[in-house]
C-alpha positions in Angstrom: 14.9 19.9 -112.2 12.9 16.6 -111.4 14.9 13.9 -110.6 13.1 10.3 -111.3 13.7 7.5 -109.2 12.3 4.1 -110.2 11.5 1.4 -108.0 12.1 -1.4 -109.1 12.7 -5.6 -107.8 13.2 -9.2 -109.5 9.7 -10.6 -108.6 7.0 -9.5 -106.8 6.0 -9.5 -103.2 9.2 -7.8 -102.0 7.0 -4.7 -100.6 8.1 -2.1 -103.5 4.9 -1.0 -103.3 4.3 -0.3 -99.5 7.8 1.3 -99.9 7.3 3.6 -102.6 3.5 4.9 -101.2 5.3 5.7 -98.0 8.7 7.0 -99.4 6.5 9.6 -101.4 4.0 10.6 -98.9 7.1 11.0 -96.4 9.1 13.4 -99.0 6.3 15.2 -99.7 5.5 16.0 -95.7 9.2 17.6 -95.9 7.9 20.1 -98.4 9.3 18.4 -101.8 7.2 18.4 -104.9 6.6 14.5 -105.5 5.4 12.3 -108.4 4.2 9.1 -107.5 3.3 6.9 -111.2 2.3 3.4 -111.4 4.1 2.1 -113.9 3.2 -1.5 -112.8 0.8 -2.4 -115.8 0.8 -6.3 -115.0 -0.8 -5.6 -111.1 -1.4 -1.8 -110.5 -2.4 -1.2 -107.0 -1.8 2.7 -106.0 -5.6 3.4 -107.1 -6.4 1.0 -104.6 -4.3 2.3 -101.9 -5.1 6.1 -102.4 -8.9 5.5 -103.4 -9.8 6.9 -100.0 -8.6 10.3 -101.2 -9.5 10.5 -104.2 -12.5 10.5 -106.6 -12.3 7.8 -110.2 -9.8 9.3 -112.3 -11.2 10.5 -115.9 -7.7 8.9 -117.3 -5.0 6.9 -116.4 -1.2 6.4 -116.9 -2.7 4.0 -119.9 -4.3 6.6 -121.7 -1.7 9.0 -121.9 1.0 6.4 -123.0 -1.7 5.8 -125.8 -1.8 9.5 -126.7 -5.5 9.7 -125.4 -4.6 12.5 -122.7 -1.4 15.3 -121.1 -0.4 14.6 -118.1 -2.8 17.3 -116.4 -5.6 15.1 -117.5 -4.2 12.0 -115.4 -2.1 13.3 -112.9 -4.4 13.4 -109.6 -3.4 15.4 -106.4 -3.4 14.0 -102.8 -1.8 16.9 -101.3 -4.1 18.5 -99.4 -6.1 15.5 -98.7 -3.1 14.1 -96.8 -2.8 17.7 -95.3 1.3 17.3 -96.7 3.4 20.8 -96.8 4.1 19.5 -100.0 2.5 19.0 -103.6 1.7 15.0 -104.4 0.7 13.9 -107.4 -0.7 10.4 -108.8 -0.6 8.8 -111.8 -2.8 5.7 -111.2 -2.7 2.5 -113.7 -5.8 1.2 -114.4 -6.4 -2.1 -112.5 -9.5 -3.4 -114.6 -8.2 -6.7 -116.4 -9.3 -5.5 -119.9 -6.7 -2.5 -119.1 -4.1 -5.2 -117.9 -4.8 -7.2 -120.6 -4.5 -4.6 -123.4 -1.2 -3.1 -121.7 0.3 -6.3 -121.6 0.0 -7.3 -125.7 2.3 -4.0 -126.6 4.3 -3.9 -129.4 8.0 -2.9 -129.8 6.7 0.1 -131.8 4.2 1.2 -128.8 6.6 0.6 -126.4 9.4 2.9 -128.1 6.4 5.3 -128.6 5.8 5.2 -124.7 9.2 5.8 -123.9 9.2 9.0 -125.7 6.0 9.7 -123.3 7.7 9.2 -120.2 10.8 11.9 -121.2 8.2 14.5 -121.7 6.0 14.1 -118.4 9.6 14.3 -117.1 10.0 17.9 -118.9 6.5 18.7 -118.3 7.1 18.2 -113.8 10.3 20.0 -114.2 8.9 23.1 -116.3 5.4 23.6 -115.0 4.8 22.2 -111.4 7.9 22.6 -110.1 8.7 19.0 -109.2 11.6 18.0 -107.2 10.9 13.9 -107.6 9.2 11.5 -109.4 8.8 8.0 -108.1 8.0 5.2 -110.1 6.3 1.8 -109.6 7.7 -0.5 -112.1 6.8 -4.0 -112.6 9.1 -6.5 -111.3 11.6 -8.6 -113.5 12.6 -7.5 -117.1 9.9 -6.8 -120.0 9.8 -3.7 -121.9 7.2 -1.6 -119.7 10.0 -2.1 -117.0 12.8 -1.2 -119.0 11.3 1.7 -120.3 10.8 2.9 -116.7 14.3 2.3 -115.9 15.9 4.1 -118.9 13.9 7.4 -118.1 15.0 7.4 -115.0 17.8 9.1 -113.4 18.2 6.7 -110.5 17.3 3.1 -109.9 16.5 1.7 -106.3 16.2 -2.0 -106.2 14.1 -3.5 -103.7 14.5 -7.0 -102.1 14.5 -8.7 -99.0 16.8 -11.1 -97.9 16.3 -14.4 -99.8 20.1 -15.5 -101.2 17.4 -17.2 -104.0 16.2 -13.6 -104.9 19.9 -11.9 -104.3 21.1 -13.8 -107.1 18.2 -13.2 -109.2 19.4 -9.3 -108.6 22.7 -10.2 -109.6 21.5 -11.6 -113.2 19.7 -9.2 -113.8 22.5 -6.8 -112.8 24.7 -8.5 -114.9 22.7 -9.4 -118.0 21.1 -5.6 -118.5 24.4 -4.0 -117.1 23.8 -1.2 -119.7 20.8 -0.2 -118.4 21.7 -0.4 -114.6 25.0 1.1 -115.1 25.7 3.3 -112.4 22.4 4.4 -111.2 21.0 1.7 -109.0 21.2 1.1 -105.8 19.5 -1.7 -103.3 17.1 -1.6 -100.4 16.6 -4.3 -98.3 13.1 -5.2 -97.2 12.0 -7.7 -94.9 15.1 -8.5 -94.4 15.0 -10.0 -91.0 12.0 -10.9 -88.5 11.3 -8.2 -86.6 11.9 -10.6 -83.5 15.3 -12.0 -84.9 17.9 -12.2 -81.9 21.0 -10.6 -84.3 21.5 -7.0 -82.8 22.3 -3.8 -85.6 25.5 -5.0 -86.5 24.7 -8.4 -86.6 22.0 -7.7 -89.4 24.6 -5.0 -90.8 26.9 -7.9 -91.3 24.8 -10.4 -92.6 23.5 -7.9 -95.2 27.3 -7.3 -96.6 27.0 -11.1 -96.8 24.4 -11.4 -99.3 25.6 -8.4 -101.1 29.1 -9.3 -101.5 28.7 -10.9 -105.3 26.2 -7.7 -105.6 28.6 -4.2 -107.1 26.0 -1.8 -105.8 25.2 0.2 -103.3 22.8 -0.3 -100.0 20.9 2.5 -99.7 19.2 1.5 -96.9 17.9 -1.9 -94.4 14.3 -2.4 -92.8 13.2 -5.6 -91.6 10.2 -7.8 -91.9 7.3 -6.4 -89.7 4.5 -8.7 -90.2 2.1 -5.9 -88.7 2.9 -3.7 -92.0 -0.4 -6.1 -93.8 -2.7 -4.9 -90.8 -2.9 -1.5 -92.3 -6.1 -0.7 -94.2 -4.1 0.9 -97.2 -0.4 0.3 -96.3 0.2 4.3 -95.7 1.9 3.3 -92.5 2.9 7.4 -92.1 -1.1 8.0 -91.7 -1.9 4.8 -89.7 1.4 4.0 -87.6 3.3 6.9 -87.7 5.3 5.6 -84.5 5.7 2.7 -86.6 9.9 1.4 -86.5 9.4 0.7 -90.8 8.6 4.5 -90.5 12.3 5.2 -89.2 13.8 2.6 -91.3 12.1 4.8 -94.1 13.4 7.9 -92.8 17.1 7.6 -93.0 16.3 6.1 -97.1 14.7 9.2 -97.6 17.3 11.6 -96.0 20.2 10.0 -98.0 17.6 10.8 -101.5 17.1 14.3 -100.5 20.7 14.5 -99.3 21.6 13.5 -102.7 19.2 15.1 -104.9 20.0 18.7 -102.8 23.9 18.1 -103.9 23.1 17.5 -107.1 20.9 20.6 -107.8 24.2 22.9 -105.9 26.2 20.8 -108.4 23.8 22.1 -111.6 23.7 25.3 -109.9 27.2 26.2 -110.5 27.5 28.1 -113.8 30.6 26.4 -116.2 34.0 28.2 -116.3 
């Protein structure tokens, strides 16, 4: 059973990215089957980041949204590459601005078309690789790409640092598209203070129930701003600073996922009365 997790924030630059290439890559070295798809059609950047790896795709996330391919034809492995126990699998968005361009003048039609698509990549993980997750890029704020993402997906982590401006964006947005959040979503907060702030654990801990308190969801997790994260060459930070403190900020988010995800298979596993 794959369980689909999108990532998802109110604007951009709150490191969604960086998080989701290293929350994969990290599940994956614990011998999980991961999906990693760029569903960020307004400024895809995983090509960019796993190009290193990997040769030009023959098709992207576009093209089989548009019916033009099956997910085997733009699904790309990094696996073995990455020398991971685990499978890891790609979907890169096409970053040329004609591609950006095109995605972005969708109709409602399309997008209900694409929906459909994203449930049966979902079936296809489950039944024939095996997957355990699937991570999803989404674009930040609300348009339809994003919405899409958020109704395929089983759970919703949203990611945002510290800002009260941008907490009460994610309290809108909470608010106004309730239905879709429901009770699925959960918050990470990145950068959330300077790596050389003088408030100890519990200070932070504290000041984080702060901003959350008009927020009814969850906290899945805390890592602060570490200005050294843009230093990397291609933001995997479990390749290039694998001593790295982000890295065991990262760690406890993705023990709680697999925590979660291994109660809920025992849960499935249990036939009915």
């Amino acid at each position: 059973m794959t369980e689909v997790i999108s990532l998802h924030s109110s604007r951009g630059g709150t490191g969604k990215t960086v998080i989701g290439v290293n929350l994969a890559a990290l599940l994956a070295s614990k011998g999980l089957n991961v999906t990693l798809v760029d569903l960020d059609f307004r400024a895809p950047s995983l090509y960019h980041t796993f190009r290193p790896y990997v040769e030009p795709p023959s098709f992207w996330v576009n093209d089989y949204l548009n019916l033009h391919c099956e997910p085997d034809d733009f699904l790309v492995g990094v696996g073995k590459a990455l020398n991971l126990k685990g499978d890891l699998l790609i979907g890169f968005a096409n970053p040329h601005t004609r591609a950006i361009e095109d995605m972005l003048g969708k109709s409602r039609s399309w997008e209900a078309t694409a929906l459909k698509r994203l449930f049966d990549l979902k079936t296809f993980l489950a039944q024939n690789l095996n997957n355990d997750v699937c991570l999803c890029d989404t674009s930040p704020g609300i348009h339809y790409s994003s919405l899409n993402a958020m109704l395929y997906s089983d759970r919703i982590v949203f990611v945002s640092t510290s800002d009260p401006l941008e907490m009460e964006q994610v309290a809108n947005m909470l608010e106004e598209y309730n239905d879709v959040f429901e009770d699925k979503t959960s918050i990470l907060l990145n950068k959330a203070f300077p790596e050389t702030s003088c408030l100890c654990d519990r200070g932070q801990e504290e000041q984080a129930i702060r901003l959350l308190a008009d927020i009814k969801i969850p906290l899945i997790g805390m890592i602060p701003c570490y200005c050294d994260v843009l230093t990397t060459q291609t933001r995997l930070l479990m390749f290039e600073k694998r001593g790295h403190p982000f890295f065991g900020r990262l760690e406890e988010v993705a023990r709680i996922l697999i925590s979660e995800q291994k109660n809920k298979k025992e849960r499935q596993a249990i036939p009915a009365k």
